[in-house]
N, C-alpha and C positions, 0 to 999 in steps of 0.2 A: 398809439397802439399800447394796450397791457396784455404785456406778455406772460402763458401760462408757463414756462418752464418746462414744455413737453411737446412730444410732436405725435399726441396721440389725443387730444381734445375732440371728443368724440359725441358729446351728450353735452344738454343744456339748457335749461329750465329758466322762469324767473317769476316771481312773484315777492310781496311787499313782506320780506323778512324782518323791516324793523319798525314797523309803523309809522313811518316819517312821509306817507301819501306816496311814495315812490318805488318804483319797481327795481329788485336789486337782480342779479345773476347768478347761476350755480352750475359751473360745467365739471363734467367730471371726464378726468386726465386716465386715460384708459393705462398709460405705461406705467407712472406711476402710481397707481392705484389709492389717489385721494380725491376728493370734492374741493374747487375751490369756491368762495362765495366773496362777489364783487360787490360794495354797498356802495350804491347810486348817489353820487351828490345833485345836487343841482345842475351843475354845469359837465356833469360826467361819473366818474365812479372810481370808489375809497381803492386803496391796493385791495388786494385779495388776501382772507382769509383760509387759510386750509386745516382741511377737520380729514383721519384717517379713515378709511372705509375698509371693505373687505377687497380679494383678492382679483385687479381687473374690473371696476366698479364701471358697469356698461349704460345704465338707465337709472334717473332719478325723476322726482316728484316729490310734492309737499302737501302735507295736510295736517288737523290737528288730530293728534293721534293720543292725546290725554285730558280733552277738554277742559281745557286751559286759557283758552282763548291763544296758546301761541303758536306760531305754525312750527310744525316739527316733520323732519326727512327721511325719505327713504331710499335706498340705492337698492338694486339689483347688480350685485357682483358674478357677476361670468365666467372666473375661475373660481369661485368658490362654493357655487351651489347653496348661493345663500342672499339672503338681504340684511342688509345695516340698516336698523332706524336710528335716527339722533334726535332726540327732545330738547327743543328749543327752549332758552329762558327766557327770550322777550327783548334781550336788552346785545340783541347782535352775535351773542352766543350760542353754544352748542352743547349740550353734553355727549361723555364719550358715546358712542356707538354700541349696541346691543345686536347682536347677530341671531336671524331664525333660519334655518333649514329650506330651502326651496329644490324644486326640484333639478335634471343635471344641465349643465351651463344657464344657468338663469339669465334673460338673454332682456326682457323690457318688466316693468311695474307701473300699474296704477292701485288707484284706491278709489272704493265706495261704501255705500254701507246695502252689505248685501241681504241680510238678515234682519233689515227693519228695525234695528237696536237705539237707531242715532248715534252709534259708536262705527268709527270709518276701519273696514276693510280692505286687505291688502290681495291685489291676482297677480300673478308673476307666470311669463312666458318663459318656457322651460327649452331652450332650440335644441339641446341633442335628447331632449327626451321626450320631445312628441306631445306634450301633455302642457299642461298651463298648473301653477299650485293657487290656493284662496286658504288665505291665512284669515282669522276669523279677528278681530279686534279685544281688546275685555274695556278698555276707555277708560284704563289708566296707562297705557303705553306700550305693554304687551299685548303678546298677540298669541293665540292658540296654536298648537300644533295644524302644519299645512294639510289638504284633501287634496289630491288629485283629479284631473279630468281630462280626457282624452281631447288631442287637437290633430292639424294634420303636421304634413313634416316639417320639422325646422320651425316650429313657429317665433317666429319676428319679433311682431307687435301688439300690443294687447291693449283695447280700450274698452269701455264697460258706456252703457246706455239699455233705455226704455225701449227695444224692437217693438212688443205685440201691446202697447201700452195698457199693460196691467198694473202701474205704477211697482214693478220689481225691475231692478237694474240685471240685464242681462251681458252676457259676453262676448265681444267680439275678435278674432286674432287674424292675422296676418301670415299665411305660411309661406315661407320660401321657399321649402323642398315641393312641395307640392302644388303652388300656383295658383293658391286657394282662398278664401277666409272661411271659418268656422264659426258659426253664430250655438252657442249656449245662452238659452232661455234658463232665467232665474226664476228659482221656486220661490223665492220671498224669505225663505229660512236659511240661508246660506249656503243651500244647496245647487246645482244645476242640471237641468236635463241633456241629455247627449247632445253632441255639436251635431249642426246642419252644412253642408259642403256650400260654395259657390261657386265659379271660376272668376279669377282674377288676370292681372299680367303675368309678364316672366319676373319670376322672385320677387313679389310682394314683401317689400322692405317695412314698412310702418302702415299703417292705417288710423283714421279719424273718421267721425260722426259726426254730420245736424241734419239740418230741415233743409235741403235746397232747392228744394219745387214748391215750400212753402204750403202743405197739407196737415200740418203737426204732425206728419209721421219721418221718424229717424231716417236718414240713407246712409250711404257709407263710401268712404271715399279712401282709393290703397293707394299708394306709391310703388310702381312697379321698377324694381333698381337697371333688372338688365332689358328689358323692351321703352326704357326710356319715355315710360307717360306714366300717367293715373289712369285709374280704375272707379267709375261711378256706378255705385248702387243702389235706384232708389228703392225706396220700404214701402213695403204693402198694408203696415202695421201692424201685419196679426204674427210678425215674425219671421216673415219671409220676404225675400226682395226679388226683384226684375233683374233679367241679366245686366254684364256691364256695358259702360260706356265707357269709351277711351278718349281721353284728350293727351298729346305731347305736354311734355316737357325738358328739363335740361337733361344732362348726361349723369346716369347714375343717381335719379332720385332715393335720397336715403331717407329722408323725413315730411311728414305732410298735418300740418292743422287746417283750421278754418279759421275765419271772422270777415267782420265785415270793413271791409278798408275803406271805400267810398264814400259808406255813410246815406244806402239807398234802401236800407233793410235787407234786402240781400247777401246770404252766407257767397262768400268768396272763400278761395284758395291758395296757400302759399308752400311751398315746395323745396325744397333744401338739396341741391343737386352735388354730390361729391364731387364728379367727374368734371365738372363746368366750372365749379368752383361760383358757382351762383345762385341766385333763387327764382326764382316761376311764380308771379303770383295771375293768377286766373279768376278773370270778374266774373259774379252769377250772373245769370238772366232772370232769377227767380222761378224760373220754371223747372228747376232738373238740369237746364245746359251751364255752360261756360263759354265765355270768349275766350280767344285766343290767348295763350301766356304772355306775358310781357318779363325779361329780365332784369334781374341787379344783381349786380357782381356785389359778393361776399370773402373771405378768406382762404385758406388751404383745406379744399377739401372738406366740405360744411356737411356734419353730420346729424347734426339734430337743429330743431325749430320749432321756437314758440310767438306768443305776441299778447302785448301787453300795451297799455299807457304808460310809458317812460317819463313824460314831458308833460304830464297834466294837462293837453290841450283837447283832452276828449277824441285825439283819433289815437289807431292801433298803430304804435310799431311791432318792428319785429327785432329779434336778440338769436343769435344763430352761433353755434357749438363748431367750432372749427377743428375738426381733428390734426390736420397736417400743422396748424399755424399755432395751438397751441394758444388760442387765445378766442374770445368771442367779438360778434359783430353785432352793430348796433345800426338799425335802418330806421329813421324818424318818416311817419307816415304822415303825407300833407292831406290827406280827410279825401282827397277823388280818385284815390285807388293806385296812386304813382307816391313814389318813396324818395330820400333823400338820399344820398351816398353814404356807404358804413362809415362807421368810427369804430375802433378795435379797443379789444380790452383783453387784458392777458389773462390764463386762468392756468391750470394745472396742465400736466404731461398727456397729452391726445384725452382732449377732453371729449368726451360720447355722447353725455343727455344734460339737460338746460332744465328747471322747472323754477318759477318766480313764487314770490311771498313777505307777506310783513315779518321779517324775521326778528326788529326789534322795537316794534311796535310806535314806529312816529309815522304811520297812514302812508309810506311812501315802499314801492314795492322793489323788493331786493332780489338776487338771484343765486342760484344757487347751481354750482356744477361739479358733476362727477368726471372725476379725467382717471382713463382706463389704466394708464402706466404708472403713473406714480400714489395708486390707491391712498386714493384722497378725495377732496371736496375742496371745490373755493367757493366762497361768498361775496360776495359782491353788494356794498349799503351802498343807498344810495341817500345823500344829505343834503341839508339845506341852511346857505346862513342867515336866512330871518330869521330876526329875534323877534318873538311876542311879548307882548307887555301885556298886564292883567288888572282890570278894573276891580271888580268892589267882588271877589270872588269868598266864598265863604267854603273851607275846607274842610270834609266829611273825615278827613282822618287818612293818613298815609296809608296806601293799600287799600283803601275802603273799597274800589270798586264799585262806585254808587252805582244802584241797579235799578231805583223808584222814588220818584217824590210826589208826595200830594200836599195840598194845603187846606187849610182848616182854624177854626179860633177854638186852638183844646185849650185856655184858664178863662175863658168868656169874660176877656178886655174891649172884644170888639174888633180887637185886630187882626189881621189872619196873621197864620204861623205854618211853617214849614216844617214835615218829616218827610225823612230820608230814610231807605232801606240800605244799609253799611252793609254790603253783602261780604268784603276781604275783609271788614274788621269784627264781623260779629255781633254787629248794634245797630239800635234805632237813632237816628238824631235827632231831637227834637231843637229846633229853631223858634224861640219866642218874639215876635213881631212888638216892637216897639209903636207901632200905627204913625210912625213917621220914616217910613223905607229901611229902617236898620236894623240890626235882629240883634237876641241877646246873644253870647256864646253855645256853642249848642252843647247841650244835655247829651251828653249818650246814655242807652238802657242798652245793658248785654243782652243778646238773644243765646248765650250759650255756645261752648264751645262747636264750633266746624257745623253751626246752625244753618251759616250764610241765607240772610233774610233775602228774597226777592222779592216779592211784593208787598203791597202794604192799602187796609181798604179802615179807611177811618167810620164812626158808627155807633149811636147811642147802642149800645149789648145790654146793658142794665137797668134802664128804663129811668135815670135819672137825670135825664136831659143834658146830660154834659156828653164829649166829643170823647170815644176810647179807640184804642188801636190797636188792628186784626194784624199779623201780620204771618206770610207761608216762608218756612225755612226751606228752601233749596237743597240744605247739607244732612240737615235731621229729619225729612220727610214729614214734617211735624206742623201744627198752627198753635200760637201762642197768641194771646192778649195782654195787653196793658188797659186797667180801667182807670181814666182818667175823675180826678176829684173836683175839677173845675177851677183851682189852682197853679197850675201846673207841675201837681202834681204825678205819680202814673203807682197802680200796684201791680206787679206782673202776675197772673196769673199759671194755672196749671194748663202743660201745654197737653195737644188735644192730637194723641196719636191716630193717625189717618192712612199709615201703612203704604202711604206710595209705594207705586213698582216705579214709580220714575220723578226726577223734583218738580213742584209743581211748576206751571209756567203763566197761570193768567190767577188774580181771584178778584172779585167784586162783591159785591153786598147788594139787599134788595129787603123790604118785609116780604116776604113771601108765606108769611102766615095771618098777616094785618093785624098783629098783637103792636105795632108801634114798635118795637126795636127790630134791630137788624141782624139781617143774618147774610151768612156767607156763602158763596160758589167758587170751588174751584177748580179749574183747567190744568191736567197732566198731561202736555203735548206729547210724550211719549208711551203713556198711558190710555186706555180707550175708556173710560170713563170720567165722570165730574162727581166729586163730591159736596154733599148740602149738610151747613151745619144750622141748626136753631139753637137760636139765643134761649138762655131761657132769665126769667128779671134780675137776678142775682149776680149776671153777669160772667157766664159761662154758658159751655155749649155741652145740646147733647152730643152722646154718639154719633158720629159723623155716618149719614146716608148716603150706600154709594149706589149711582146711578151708572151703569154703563152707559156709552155711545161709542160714536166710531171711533176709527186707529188715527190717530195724531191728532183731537181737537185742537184747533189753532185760534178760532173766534167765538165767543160767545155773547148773543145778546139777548134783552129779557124782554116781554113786550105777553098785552094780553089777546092770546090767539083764539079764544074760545066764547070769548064776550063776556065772561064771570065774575069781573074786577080782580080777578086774581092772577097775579104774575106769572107768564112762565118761561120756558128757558129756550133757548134754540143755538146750535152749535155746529159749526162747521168743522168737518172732518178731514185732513189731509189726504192721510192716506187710504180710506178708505170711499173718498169718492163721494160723499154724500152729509146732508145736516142732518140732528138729529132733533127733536123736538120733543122735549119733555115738560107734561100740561102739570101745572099746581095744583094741587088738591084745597089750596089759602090754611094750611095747617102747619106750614114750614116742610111738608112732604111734597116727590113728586110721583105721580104715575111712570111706569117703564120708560122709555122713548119709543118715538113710530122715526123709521129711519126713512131718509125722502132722497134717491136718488139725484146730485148734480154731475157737474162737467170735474176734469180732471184737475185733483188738488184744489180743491176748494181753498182759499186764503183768506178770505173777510167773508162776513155776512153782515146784512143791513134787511130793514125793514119797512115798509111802508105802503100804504093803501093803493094799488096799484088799477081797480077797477071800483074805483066807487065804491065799494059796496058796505063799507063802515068796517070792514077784516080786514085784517094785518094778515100782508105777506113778504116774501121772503124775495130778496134776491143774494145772489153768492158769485164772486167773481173765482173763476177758476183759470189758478195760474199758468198750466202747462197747457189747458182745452184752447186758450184763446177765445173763451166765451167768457160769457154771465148765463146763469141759470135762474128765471124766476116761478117758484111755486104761488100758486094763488091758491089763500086762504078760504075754508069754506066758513069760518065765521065755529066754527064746531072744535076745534083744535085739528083739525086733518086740513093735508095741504092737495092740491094737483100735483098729476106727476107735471117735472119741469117740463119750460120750456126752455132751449136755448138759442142766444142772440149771441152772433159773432163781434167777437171787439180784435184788438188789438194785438201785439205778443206782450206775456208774462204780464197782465192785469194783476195789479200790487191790491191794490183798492177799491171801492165802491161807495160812489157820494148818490142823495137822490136832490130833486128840485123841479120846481116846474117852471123848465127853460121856455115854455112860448104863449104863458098868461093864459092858460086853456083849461085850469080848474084840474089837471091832470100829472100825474106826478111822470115824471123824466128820470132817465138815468145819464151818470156823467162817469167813465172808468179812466183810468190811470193805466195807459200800457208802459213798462219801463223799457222792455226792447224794442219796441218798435217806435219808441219815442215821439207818443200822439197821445190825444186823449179820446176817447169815441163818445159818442151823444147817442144814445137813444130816446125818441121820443116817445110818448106813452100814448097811446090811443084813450083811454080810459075805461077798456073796457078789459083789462088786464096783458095785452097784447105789446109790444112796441114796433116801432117800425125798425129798419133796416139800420145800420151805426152810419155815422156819418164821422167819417174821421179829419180832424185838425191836427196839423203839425205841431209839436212844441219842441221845448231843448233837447237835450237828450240825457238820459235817462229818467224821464218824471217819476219823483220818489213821493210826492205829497202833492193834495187837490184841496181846495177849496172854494167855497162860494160868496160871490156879494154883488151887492148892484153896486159898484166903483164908478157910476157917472150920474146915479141920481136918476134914473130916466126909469124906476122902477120895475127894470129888467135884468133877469139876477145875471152873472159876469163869471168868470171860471179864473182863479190864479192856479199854478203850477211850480212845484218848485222840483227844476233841474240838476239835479246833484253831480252830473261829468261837466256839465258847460257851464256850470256859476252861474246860472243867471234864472231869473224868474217868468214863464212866459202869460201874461194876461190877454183873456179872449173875453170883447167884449160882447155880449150876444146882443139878438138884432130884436129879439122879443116872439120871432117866430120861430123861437126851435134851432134856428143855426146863427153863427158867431164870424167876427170878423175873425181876419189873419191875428196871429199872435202879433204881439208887442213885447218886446224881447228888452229886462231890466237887468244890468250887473249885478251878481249880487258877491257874496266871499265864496270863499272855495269847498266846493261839495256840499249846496245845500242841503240838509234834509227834511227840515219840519216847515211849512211856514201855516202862519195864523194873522185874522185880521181881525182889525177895529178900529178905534177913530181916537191913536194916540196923541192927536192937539187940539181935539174940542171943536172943531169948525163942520161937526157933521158930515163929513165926507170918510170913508174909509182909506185905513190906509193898512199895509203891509209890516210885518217884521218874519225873517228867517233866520234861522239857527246855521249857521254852515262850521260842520264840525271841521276842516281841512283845514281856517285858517281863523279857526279858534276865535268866534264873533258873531254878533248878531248885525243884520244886514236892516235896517228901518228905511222903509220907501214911505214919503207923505205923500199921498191923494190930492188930484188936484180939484176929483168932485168932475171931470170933465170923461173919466177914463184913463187917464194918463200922468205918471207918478212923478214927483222929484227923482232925481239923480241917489242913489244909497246915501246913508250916512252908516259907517260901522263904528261899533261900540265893542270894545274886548269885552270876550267869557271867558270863562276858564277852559282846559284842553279837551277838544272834541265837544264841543257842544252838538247833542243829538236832538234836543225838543224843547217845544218853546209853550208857556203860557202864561197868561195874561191875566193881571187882577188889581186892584186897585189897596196896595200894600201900608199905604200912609194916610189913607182916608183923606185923600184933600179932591174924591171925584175924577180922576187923573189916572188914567189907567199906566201902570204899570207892568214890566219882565221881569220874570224870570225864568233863567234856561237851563238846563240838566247838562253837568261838563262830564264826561263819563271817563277821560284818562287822567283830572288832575282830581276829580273825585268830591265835586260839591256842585256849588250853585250857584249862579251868578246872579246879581237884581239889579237893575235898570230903573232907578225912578221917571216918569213923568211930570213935567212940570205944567205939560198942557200947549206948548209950542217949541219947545225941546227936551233934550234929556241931560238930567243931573247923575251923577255920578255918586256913590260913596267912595268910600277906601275903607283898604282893613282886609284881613284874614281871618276869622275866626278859627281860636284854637282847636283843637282836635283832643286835651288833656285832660277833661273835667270828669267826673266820675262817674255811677250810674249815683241814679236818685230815683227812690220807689217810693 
């Protein structure tokens, strides 16, 4: 048991506060009014850290609140009429507390971003004053002056979601006085329209959100404290819901989330009862009901609850804020919906609310809790004593925060070479390839103070056939070049202001005027427009052309839609729902765009000939619809309106292929909730048939294709990033695929890519798994079915992996992008194993222009 020092542990959160893959703790101690925060080891969790809050600190939550990448706190204090945030440094730390104004007894807190800013929003449930406050973000850490909005009595609880799916986050609350919840529809501008009533239980104590009939449309689910059950709401999606349903529960339900515990896709229930001193978890049916509760005894009086992956075994426990005991509780969940018995951990004085996070940044998630009486906060890390060891890793510079790497042969030796975009150190790295797997020290070129490079798109610009380098600064909203001399040398050029309202976030290259050099596009995810720059020989660009499209382009690809040989552009829109297609004029100009209606949140777009007919068209997997949208091209530049084909939950991506030898292109998506992948077939006349889904691990982060047994029928791999493992379906040549085949791979894969790393003509596998910092190599045995892994250390976090042949000996080669130790890793091939380097490269050497 870790004890919090108080008998008021009231609240209690958790999330991965220090990046170590593990979920730490935060309860907050209602007597003495501080947060403690518990960091998770391995085998349990650090003493508690306590950080001061305001007066009675009743409700926390984590998010990043200066875009930073570090998660950073906020309390709702109940005697103080106010909230504490704390900015996080990353390294388990806190800084002091900053106090804003909410309105009287500030009683819960979440956070979204209500105004479409991409800077996170703060709503605070106000109980003696009837009203809820929305403090607006500025995304450096402050927060604007509060607005007010009417609620009913006493309001509780306060969660934020999508009701009338207009992609704007609306408001949900919980009123005690009045027995109610109050739904507030968001205007998109951080505004909201007046509450709408519903009837609830007696004294609606907390309330949560999902899907549990499984319609993509939100329900809502209350914890009613003194009629002793919940309260189910399902959504009609245009912002209104069905009366409730009541299910039991324990005595004095004070706290309620969702997930899924079983592992059947099914949102489940879990309940936090003060009076029973236990918790209620309630299985879905997937339709709208629940089974009956099942209990586990928890601590003194368990006031708040969350749930997280503790144990990296890809199932949800749960972590529950004990007010009487003064400590939290830890339930490991065995993956069929039944739980192990707590383990106790101590935190601050009547701890009230729980909320988890990487607080310092080693992938492992920590907790964080507010305890009412001795206004504070504990923290809770959670650690591990593996030690990694580190191959032939090559160092972009302390703090660089690699953000891009490509390759290329910029002194035309023949041999490829590596740049890097140094986005924390403010430079390019240029890596000179020896053509025997070793690289020279790398060259940094400054990109300018508080420039921070993100991407980077290599590219005759000057028409002198050597390799130069575009690259979009993140900090100074700006694109700069370096023209390469074919030496290795580079001259920096004048950079090319372009005015973002937000940092760029995708750019690429293309001739799109057929002048033979290249020119650039780029993508402002927070931004509704792309801008087009033209080279002109000399090696500079003109004026940058802006093109509008929709709100958050996320993808763009270029392909010719019109039949004219000239390139054009096509881009998916997040938030507004739709691609936008803009035709080349082949002058380095584009026409307006024509906007083409898809499914909700578009995340990838792809392209391919879908009806014969020699036009390109469009598919778009959309993340929150649970479809794919396909336009078919008329060959003219103009598309059909969509069609859409149901897939999966939350579809990441979108591969095409012709899974059944029929001259007709297929579709293959990547669902990461619903932990499948869906097949649709293509008829070939632009149409598909119905998805046919196949299980795989869970959460599919990355898809690929191959024929892996020769039998010249293409084969599906998957890389599962919560189960380590890799799933391969072999297909049958008509369209559908055997059962998965399930390979280990390291921890939390993300990337995987294939090819035929020992020469024997059979394909084989490598993944990146950033959790335990390695790359994962399966050989092909040519039959379907792979060797056992062999792991090769990267550097920290490897995110992405590609494949090139680095020493010229025909012998394909790795390399993998490490994104916390901030370089690269390389992997030779020898053609029946892998050889190794050694070595660091410096990070000290100077620019050179």
């Amino acid at each position: 048991m870790y004890s919090t020092g108080s008998y008021s542990s009231i609240s209690v959160a958790i999330g991965d506060l220090n990046k170590d893959h593990r979920l730490d703790i935060v309860v907050v101690n209602n007597d003495t009014g501080a947060i403690d925060i518990l960091f998770a080891h391995y085998d349990g969790f650090l003493n508690q850290t306590r950080y001061s809050a305001g007066s009675f600190p009743q409700s926390v939550v984590v998010g990043d609140f200066n875009n930073d990448t570090r998660l950073d706190i906020v309390v709702a204090n109940f005697g103080g009429n106010d909230v504490s945030v704390l900015l996080g440094n990353g390294n388990d730390s806190f800084e002091n507390q900053i106090r804003y104004s909410a309105g009287s007894v500030s009683q819960s807190v979440v956070v979204g971003d209500f105004n479409n800013d991409t800077r996170l929003d703060i709503v605070v449930a106000n109980w003696d004053g009837d009203d809820v406050s929305v403090l607006l973000g500025n995304g450096n850490g402050s927060f604007k002056n509060e607005t007010r909005y009417s609620a009913g009595s006493h309001p509780q609880s306060v969660v934020v979601g999508d009701f009338n799916n207009d992609t704007r986050l609306d408001i949900v609350v919980a009123n005690w006085g009045s027995n109610d919840v109050s739904v507030l529809l968001g205007n998109g501008n951080g505004s909201f329209e007046d509450e709408t009533r519903y009837s609830a239980g007696s004294s609606p104590q907390s309330v949560a959100v999902g899907d549990f009939d499984n319609d993509t449309r939100l329900d809502i689910v209350v914890a009613n404290s003194d009629s002793n059950d919940v309260s189910v709401l399902l959504g009609n999606g245009n912002g209104s819901f069905k009366n409730e349903t009541r299910y039991s529960a324990g005595s004095s339900p004070q706290s309620v989330v969702v997930g899924d515990f079983n592992n059947d896709t099914r949102l489940d229930i879990v309940v936090a009862n003060s009076g029973s001193n236990d918790v209620s978890i309630l299985l879905g049916n997937g339709n709208g009901s629940f089974k009956n509760e099942t209990r586990y005894s928890a601590g003194s009086s368990p006031q708040s609850v969350v749930v997280g992956d503790f144990n990296n075994d890809t199932r949800l426990d749960i972590v529950v804020a004990n007010l009487g005991g003064n400590d939290v509780s830890v339930l490991l969940g065995n993956g069929n919906g039944s739980f192990e018995n707590e383990t106790r951990y101590s935190a601050g004085s009547s701890p009230q609310s729980v909320a988890v996070g990487d607080f310092n940044n080693d992938t492992r998630l920590d907790i964080v809790v507010a305890n009412y009486y001795s206004n504070d906060m504990s923290v809770l890390l959670q650690y591990n004593r593996v030690v990694i060891a580190y191959k032939m890793a090559y160092a972009s510079g302390g703090g660089s925060s690699l953000q891009c790497v490509v390759i290329g042969d910029l002194n035309n030796d023949t041999n490829l070479d590596i740049v890097l975009a140094n986005y924390g150190t403010n430079n390019i790295g240029v890596l000179f390839g020896y053509g025997n797997g070793s690289f020279e020290n790398q060259m940094m070129l400054s990109t300018g103070t508080n420039s921070h490079p993100i991407s980077i798109a290599v590219g005759d610009f000057n028409g002198d056939r050597v390799l130069d380098i575009a690259f979009a600064n993140s900090g100074t909203k700006h694109v700069d070049m370096m023209l390469g001399n074919g030496k290795g040398k580079f001259a920096i050029q004048t950079s090319y202001e372009i005015g973002f309202d937000s940092p760029p976030l995708v750019m690429a290259s293309g001739d799109f005027n057929n002048d033979t050099l290249s020119e650039i596009v780029i993508v402002n995810g927070g931004s509704n427009h792309v801008d087009i720059f033209v080279a002109y020989n000399h090696g500079s660009f003109e004026n940058q052309t802006r093109y509008s499209v929709g709100s958050s382009p996320q993808s763009v690809v270029v392909g010719d839609f019109n039949n004219d040989t000239l390139l054009d552009i096509v881009v998916a829109n997040y938030y507004s729902n739709g691609v936008s297609v803009l035709l080349g004029n082949g002058n380095g100009s584009f026409k307006n765009e024509i906007r083409y209606s898809a499914g909700s949140h578009p995340q990838s777009v792809a392209v391919g000939d879908f009806n014969n007919d020699t036009r390109l068209d469009i598919v778009v997997a959309n993340m929150f619809g649970k479809n794919v949208s396909v336009l078919l091209g008329n060959g003219n530049g103009s598309f059909e309106n969509e069609t859409r084909y149901s897939v999966g939950t939350f579809p990441q991506s979108v591969v095409v292929g012709d899974f059944n030898n029929d001259a007709r292109l297929d579709i293959v998506v990547a669902n990461m909730l619903s932990h499948d992948v869906s097949i649709l077939l293509g008829n070939g006349n632009g149409s598909f048939k119905n998805q046919a889904r196949y299980r795989v691990g869970s959460w599919p982060r990355s898809v690929v294709v191959g024929d892996f047994n020769n039998d010249t029928r293409l084969d599906i791999v998957v890389a599962n990033s919560d189960s380590n493992d890799v799933s391969v379906l072999l297909g049958n040549g008509n369209g559908s695929f055997k059962n998965q085949t399930r390979y280990s791979v390291g921890s939390s894969p993300q990337s995987v890519v294939v090819g035929d790393f020992n020469n024997d003509t059979r394909l084989d596998i490598v993944v990146a798994n950033s959790k335990s910092n390695d790359v994962s190599v399966l050989l092909g045995n040519g039959n379907g079915s792979f060797k056992n892994q062999t792991r090769y250390s990267a550097g920290s976090s490897p995110q992405s992996v590609v494949v090139g042949d680095f020493n010229n000996d025909t012998r394909l080669d790795i390399v993998a992008a490490n994104w916390y130790s901030n370089g690269v890793s390389v992997l030779l091939g020898n053609g029946n194993e892998w050889l190794f380097g050694s070595g660091r490269l410096p990070s000290n050497m100077g620019n050179e222009q």
